[in-house]
TORVEXVEX-84657 format. One line per 3 residues: number of its first residue (from 0); their letters; for each residue x, y, z of N, C-alpha, C, O. Coordinates in steps of 0.2 Angstrom, whole numbers, m for minus. Layout:
N
NUM	A	X,Y,Z,X,Y,Z,X,Y,Z,X,Y,Z; ...
END
This chain:
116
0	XXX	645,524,517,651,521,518,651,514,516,645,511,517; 655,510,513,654,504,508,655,499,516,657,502,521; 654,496,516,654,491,522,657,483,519,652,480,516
3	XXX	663,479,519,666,474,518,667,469,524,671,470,529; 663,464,523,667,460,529,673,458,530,677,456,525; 676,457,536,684,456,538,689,462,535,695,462,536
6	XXX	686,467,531,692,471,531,687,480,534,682,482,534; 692,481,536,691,491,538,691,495,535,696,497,531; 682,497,537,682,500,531,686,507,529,684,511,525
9	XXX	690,508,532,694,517,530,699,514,526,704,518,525; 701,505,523,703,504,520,700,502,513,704,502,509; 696,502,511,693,503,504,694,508,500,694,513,504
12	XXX	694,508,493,697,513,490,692,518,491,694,523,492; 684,516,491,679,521,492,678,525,496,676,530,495; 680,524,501,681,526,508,686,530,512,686,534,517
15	XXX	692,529,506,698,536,507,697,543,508,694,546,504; 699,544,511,696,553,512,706,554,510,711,551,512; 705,561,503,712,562,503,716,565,507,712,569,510
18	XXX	721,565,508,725,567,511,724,578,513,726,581,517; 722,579,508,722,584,505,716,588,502,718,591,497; 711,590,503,704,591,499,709,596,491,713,600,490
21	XXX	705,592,488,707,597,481,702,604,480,695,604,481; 707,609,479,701,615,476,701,616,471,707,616,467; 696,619,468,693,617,459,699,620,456,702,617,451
24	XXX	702,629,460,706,632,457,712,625,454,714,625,448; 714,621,460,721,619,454,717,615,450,720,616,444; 712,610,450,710,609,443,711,613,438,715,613,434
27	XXX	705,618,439,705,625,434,714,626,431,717,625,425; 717,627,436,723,630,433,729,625,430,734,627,428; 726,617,431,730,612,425,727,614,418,729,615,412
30	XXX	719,613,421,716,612,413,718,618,409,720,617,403; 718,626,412,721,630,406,728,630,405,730,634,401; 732,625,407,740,627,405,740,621,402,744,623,398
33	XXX	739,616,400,736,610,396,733,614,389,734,611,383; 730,619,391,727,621,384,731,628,381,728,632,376; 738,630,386,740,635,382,737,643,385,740,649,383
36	XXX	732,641,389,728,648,392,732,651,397,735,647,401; 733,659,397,735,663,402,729,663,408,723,660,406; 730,665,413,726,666,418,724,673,416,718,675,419
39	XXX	727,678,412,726,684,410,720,683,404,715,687,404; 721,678,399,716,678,396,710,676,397,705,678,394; 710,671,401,705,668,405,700,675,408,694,676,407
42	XXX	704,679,411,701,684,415,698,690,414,694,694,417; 701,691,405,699,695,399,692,692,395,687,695,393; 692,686,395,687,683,392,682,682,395,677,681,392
45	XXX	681,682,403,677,680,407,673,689,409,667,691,410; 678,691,409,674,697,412,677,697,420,676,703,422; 679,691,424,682,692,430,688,695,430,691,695,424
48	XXX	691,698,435,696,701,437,700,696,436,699,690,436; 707,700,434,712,694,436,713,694,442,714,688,443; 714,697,447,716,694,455,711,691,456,713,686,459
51	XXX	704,690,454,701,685,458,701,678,454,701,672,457; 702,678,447,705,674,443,711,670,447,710,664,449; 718,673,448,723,669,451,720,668,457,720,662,460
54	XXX	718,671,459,715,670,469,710,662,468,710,657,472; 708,662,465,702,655,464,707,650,458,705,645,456; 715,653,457,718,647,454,724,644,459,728,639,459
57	XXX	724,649,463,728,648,469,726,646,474,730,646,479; 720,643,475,714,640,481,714,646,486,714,644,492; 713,652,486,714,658,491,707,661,491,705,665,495
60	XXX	703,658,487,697,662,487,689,653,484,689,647,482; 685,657,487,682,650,482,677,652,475,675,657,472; 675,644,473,674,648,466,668,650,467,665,646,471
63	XXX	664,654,465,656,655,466,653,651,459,656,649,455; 646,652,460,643,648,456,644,655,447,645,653,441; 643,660,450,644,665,444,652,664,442,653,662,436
66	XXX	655,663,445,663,659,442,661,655,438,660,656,432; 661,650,442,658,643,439,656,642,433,658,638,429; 649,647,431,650,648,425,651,650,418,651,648,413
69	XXX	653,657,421,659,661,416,664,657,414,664,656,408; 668,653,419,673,649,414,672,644,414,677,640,413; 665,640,414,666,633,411,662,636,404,663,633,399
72	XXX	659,641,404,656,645,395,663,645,393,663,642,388; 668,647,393,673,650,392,680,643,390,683,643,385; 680,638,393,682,634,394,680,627,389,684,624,386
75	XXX	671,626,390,666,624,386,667,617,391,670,612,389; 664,617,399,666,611,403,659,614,406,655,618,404; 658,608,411,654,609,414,653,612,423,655,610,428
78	XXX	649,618,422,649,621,427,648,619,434,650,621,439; 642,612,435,638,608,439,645,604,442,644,602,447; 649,601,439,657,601,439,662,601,445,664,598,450
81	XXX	662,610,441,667,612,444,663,615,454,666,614,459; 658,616,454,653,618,459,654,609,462,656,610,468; 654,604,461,653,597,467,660,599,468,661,599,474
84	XXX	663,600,465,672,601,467,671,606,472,674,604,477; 669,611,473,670,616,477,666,615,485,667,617,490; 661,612,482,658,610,488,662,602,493,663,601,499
87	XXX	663,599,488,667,594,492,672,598,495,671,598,501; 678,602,493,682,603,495,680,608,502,684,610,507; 675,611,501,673,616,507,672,610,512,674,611,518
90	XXX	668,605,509,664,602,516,671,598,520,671,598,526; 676,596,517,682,592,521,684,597,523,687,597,528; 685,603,520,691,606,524,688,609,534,692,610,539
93	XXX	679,608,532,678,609,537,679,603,543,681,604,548; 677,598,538,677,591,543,684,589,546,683,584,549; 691,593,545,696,592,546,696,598,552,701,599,555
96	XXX	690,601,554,691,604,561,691,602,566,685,603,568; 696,598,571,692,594,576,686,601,581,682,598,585; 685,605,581,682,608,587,675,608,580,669,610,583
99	XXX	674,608,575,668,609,572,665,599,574,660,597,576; 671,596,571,668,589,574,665,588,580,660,585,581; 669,590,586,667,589,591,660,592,593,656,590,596
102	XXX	659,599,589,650,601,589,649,596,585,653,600,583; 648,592,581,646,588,577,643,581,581,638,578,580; 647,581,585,648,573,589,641,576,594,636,572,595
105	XXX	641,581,597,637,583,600,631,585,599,628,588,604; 629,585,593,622,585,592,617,579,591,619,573,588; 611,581,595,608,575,594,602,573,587,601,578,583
108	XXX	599,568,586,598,567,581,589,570,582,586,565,585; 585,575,581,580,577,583,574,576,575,571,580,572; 575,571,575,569,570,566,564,564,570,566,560,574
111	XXX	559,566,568,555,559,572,552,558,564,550,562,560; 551,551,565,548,547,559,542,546,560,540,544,565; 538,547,555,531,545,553,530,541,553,533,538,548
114	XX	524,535,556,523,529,554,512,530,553,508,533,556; 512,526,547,505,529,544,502,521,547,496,520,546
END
């Protein structure tokens, strides 16, 4: 976390957590209507189902890394991409569980350092 003196930091731009965690699906689902793409053809080209195609453009499902790559081949993007995306958005949605924070808070730090 960026650290500024005299101002707080949950006010730096770096520092915003959005309001919202984005999941890849609405990405994914700008970039094909932006280019014209059916979710049906996406889902013909890919070889994935179309339910699970809208399910992962609907945020209802997550994208796996075999998604992931089918349509960023399909697409011609980067799959390593769209995967930081999905993983950001898994790890806030967790961190927005107060009872997962509060086991969070409750663990202790158990690494002991090596000194040579």
């Amino acid at each position: 976390m960026i650290q500024i003196e005299g101002i707080r930091s949950d006010m730096i731009a770096n520092n915003l957590i959005p309001s919202s965690p984005i999941h890849p699906g609405e990405i994914l689902k700008d970039e094909i209507e932006s280019r014209g793409i059916s979710q049906k053809m996406l889902a013909n080209e890919t070889g994935i189902s179309y339910t699970i195609v809208n399910e992962v453009m609907n945020g209802k499902r997550q994208l796996t890394p075999e998604y992931a790559l089918l349509i960023a081949k399909a697409l011609d993007i980067d799959a390593d991409d769209l995967m930081r995306i999905q993983i950001d958005y898994t790890k806030e949605s967790i961190m927005r569980n107060n009872s997962f924070r509060a086991k969070l808070d409750k663990i202790r730090k158990i690494a002991a350092s090596v000194t040579l």
